[in-house]
MIMI-400094 format. One record per residue (C-alpha): z, y, x; residue in three letters. Coordinates in steps of 0.001 Angstrom, whole numbers, plus 500000, padded with zeros to 6 digits. Layout:
residues N
ZYXAla ...
***
This chain:
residues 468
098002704535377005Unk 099675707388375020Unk 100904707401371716Unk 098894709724369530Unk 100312711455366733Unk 097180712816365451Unk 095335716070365803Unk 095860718804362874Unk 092749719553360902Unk 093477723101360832Unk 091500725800363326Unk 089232722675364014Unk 086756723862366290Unk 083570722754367658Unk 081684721483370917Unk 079381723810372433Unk 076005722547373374Unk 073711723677375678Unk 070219724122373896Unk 069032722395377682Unk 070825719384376386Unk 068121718793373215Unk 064738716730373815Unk 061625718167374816Unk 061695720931372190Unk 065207723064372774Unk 065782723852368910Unk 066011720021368270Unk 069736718644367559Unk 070717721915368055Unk 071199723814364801Unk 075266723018364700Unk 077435721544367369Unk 079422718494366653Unk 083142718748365363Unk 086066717683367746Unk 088225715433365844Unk 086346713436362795Unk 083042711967362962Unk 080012713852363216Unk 077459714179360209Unk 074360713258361830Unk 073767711202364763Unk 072613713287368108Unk 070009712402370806Unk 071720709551373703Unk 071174712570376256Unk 072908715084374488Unk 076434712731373850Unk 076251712134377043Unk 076024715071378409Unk 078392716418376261Unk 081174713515377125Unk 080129713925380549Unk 080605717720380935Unk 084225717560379596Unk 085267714851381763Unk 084506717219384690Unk 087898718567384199Unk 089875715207385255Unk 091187715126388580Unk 089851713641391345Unk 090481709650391419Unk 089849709432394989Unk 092862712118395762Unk 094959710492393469Unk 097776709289395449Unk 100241708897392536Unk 098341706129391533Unk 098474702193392812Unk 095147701632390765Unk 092021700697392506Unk 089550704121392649Unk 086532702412394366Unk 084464699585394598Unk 081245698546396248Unk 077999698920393818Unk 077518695199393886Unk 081439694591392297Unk 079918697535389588Unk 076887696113388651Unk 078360692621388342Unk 081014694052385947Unk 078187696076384021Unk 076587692678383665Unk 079802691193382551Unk 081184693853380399Unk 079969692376376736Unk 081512688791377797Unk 084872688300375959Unk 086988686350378118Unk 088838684620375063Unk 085943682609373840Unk 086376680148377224Unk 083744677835375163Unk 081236680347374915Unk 081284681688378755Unk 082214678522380102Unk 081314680050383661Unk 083520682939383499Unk 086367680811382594Unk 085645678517385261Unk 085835681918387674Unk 089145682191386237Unk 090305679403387107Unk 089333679599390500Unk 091280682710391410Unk 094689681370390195Unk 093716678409392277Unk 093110680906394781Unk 096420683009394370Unk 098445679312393883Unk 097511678619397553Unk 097404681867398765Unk 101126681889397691Unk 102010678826399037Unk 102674676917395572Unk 103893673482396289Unk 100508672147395093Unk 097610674866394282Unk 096183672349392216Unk 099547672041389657Unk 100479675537389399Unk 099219677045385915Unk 098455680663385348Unk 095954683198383861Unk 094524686779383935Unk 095824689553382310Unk 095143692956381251Unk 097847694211383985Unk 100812693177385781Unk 102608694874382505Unk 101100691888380247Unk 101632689755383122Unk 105489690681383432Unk 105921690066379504Unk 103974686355379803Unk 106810685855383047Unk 109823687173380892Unk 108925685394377449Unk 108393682196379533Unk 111440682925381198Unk 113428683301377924Unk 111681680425376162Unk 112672677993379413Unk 116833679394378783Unk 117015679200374799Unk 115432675362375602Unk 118189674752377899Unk 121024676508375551Unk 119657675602372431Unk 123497674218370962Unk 123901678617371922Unk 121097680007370966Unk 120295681951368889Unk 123976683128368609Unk 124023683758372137Unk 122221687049373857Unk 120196686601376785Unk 120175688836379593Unk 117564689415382555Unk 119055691186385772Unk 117007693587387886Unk 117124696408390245Unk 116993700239388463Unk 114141700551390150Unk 111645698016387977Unk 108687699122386076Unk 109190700360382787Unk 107428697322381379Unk 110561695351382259Unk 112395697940379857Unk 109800697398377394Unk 110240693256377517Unk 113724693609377037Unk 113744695836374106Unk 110612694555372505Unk 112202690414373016Unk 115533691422372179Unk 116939690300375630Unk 119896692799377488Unk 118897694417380602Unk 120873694464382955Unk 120670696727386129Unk 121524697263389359Unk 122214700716390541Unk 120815702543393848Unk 123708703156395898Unk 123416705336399242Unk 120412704862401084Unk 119920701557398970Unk 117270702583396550Unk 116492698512395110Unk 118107695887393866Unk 121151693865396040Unk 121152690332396008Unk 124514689791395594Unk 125187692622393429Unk 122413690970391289Unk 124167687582391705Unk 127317689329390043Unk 125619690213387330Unk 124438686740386276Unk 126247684608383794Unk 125480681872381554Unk 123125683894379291Unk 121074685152382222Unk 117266683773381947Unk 116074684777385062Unk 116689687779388051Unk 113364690183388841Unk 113224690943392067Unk 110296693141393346Unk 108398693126396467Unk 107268696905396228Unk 109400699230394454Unk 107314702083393019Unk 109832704538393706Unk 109699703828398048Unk 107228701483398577Unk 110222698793399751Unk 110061695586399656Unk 113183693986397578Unk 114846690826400024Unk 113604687838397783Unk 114698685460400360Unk 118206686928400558Unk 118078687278396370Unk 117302683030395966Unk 120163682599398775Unk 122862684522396944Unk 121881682759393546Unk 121832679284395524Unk 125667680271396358Unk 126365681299392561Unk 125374677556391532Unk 127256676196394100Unk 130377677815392801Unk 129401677984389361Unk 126690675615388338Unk 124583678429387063Unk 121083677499387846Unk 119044680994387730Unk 115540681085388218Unk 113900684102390313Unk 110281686011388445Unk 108683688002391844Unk 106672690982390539Unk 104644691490393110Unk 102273694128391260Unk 101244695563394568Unk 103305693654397519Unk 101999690119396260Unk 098273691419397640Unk 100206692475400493Unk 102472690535402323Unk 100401687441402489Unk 098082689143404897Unk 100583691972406803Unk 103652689907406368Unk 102556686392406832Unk 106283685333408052Unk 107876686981405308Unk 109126684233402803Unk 109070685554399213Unk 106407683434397208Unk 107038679703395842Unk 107686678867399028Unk 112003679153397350Unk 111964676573395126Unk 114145679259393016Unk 111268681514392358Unk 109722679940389070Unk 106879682606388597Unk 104763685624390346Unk 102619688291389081Unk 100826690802390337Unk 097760693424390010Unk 094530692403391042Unk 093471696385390061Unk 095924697138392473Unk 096093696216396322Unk 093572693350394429Unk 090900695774395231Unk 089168695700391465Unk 088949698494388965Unk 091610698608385924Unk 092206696537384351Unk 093180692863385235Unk 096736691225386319Unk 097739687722386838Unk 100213685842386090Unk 101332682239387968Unk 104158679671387326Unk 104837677547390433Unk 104254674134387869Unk 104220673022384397Unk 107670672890384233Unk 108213676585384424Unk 105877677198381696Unk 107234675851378375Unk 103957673835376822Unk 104450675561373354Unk 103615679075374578Unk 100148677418375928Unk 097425677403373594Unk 094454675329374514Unk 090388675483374475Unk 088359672903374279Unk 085186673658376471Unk 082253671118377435Unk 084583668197377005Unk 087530670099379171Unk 090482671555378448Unk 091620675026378969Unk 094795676392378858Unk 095810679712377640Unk 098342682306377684Unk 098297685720377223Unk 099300688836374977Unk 095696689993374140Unk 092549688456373034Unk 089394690005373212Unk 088724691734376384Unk 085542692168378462Unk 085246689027381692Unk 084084691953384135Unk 087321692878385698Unk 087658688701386598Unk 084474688577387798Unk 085300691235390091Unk 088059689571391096Unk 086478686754391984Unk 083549688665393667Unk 086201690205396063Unk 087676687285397243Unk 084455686065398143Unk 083533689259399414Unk 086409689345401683Unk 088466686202402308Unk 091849686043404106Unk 090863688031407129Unk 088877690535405123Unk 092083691375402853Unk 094150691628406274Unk 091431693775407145Unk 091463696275404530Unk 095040696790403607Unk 096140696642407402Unk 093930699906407789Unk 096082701065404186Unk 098888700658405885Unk 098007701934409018Unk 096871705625407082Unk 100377705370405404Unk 102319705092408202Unk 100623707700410664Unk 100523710295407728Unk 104482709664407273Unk 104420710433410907Unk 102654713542410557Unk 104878714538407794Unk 107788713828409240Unk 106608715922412546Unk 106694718959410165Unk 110338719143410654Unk 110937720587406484Unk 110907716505405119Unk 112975713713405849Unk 111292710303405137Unk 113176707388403025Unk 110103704809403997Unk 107397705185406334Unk 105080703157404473Unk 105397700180406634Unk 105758697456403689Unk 103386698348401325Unk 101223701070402313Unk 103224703781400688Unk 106282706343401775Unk 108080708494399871Unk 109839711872401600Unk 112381714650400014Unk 113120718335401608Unk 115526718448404872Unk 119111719401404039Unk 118389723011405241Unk 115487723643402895Unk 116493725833400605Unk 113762728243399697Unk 111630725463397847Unk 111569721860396726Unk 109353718674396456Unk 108348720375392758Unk 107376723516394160Unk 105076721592396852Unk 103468718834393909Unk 102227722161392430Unk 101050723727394794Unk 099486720767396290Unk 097868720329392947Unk 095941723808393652Unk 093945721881396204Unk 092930719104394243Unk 096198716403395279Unk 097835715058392875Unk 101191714047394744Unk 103950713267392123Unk 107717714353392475Unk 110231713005390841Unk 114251712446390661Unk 115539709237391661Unk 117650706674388519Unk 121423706436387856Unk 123599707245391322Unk 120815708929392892Unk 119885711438390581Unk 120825713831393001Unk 117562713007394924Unk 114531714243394453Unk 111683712923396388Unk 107059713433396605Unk 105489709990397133Unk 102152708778398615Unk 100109705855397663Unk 097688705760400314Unk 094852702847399199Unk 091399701544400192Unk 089468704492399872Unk 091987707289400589Unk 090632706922404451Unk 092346708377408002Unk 090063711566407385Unk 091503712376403998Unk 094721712043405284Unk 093861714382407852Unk 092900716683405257Unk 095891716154403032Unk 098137716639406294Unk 095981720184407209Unk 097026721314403664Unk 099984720680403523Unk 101043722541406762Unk 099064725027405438Unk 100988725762402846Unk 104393725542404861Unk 104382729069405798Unk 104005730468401715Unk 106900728006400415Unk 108951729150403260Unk 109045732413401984Unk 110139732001398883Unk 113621733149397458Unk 114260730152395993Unk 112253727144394348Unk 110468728446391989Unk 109632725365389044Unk 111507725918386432Unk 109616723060384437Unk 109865720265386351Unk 108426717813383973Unk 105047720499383965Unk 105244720255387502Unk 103776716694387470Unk 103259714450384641Unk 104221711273387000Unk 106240708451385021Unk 107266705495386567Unk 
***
């Protein structure tokens, strides 16, 4: 959400209304139109605020050819009318919607054994607004477990969380807003995530915990968790440092258990303590809900848990916010009923199998060179061959843009900021047709770019608004 800095009063003008938009007599409602920025004097007709509200949101972009975004652009009518039914449940008072906590409840139970936890019915965990709110639950638990264990240290000591460059600015945010150092590990080459033994270097007695991240936003790569928990195994056999491992699996956690079944990455290392990920993501629900899951107790200090006492049962909590409509995990649960194992394999192997043939068809172009292919999670990212010079992946985000794509570009972190790249998010929704339209516009506009003197966006951050 954007900081606002407020609007100046001055110049304030005013909406324009139709005199259509009045009841049955045009003149009604419609002597003045309502101001922009403070509250109106008198209230209007329902049809005429909507219409109103309704008219100006016409000028958003198209959700559906968004593909800067990993967020979840459609649903089936039943998920929306559920959530309309749902939306004036708060999902903090567990005692008064006993049944929505109990739904809850059943999807960590779900994700525990989806993600092989050693026993589904032992690991704890909750919903979220977002895997952001999700990654600060994982971090403050994570900090919380190492000030326990270094308490003679602490506070005195600083604590430190190592990750790959390439995180999600919410892992910026937990450090700064916890007080906790961040320290990163640089792309390098044709490495653009985190190494596991670079990572492993980094660690030292203050370190609470290593991120690793199966789906970097900047590629669409997996990070090698496996390979991660093996090089921190070898640092406590040499140094006694016992590190624990946080997987945010925002989008690859609804991923890999149904494209990558023999990929080991989930609580099946007894290093990795907790996992979180989006279910308004590769989850397949609306924004916005996250979730959050510790493989036991253990891993979840009992003082950050408060607990709810509902007909005679307890319920633990944890989590940032408080009140916050129950629709989003009711549409959560409504999916995985919807859709079960095979139906998830279903719908994100045809994902993946847009991503990678697009990649192809971009790559056939001969003017891009691919860094993924979208054969992880259903997303590749591409820059400009060596010998384009006349314009750049800026020049083609704009232009795109004229056609209704938003396709963000954007430079690469520290030691690759020489790179500049356009990536694709291709979800449930964006279908094998669209792609085929995407791929038709895009040689399309081949010939005009080619032309050019020289790339031609100055103002790259006007170019595209994208932010990791």
């Amino acid at each position: 959400m954007p900081f606002s800095e407020g609007t100046p009063r001055t110049g304030e003008r005013r909406l324009s209304v139709n005199p259509f938009y009045g009841p049955a007599n045009p003149l009604g409602d419609m002597a003045e139109g309502p101001p922009t920025h403070r509250l109106p004097d008198q209230p209007m007709a329902p049809a005429t605020a909507h219409q109103l509200v309704r008219d100006e949101l016409m000028l958003d972009g198209n959700a559906r050819l968004n593909l800067a975004t990993f967020v979840t652009t459609w649903m089936e009518p039943e998920a929306g009318i559920l959530m309309a039914e749902c939306r004036d449940k708060n999902m903090i008072d567990k005692d008064e919607y006993p049944r929505t906590a109990e739904l809850e409840r059943r999807c960590v139970a779900m994700l525990a054994d989806l993600w092989n936890a050693p026993d589904p019915a032992t690991a704890v965990g909750c919903s979220t607004t977002g895997s952001s709110e999700a990654c600060m639950l994982a971090g403050m638990a994570l900090k919380r477990r190492w000030a326990k264990r270094n308490a003679d240290r602490y506070p005195g000591a600083r604590p430190n969380l190592v990750m790959g460059v390439n995180v999600q600015v919410c892992w910026e945010k937990f450090c700064n807003f916890w007080e906790v150092e961040a320290r990163l590990v640089p792309m390098e080459g044709e490495r653009f995530h985190l190494d596991p033994q670079a990572a492993a270097e980094l660690c030292d007695e203050n370190t609470i915990g290593v991120v690793g991240i199966l789906g970097s936003t900047f590629d669409g790569s997996y990070e090698p968790i496996a390979d991660l928990c093996a090089a921190l195994d070898a640092l406590q056999e040499r140094t006694g440092l016992d590190v624990p491992v946080h997987v945010d699996g925002a989008s690859g956690a609804m991923v890999a258990p149904f494209l990558d079944e023999d990929l080991v990455w989930d609580f099946r290392l007894p290093r990795v303590a907790s996992i979180n990920t989006s279910g308004h993501k590769y989850g397949l629900v609306y924004p916005g809900v996250g979730w959050a899951l510790w493989r036991d107790a253990e891993a979840l200090p009992e003082e950050l848990v408060f607990r709810v006492n509902y007909l005679g049962g307890d319920m633990p909590t944890f989590a940032l916010n408080f009140s916050r409509p129950g629709a989003q995990v009711v549409a959560q649960y409504y999916t995985f009923l919807r859709l079960g194992r095979q139906g998830y394999r279903v719908v994100q192997q045809a994902a993946r199998d847009v991503a990678t043939e697009l990649a192809g068809r971009v790559e056939a172009l001969g003017d891009f060179r691919l860094l993924t292919r979208g054969d992880e999670l259903p997303v590749f990212a591409f820059t400009t061959a060596p010998d384009v010079t006349a314009y750049d992946v800026f020049d083609l985000s704009r232009r795109l843009r004229e056609s209704g794509w938003l396709v963000p570009a954007y430079t690469f972190p520290a030691n690759r900021e020489d790179l500049s790249v356009l990536r694709v998010v291709c979800r449930n929704g964006f279908s094998a047709d669209l792609a085929e339209l995407l791929a038709q516009d895009l040689e399309r506009l081949l010939p005009d770019l080619r032309r050019q003197p020289r790339p031609l966006t100055e103002d790259r951050g006007a170019a595209t608004s994208f932010h990791h």
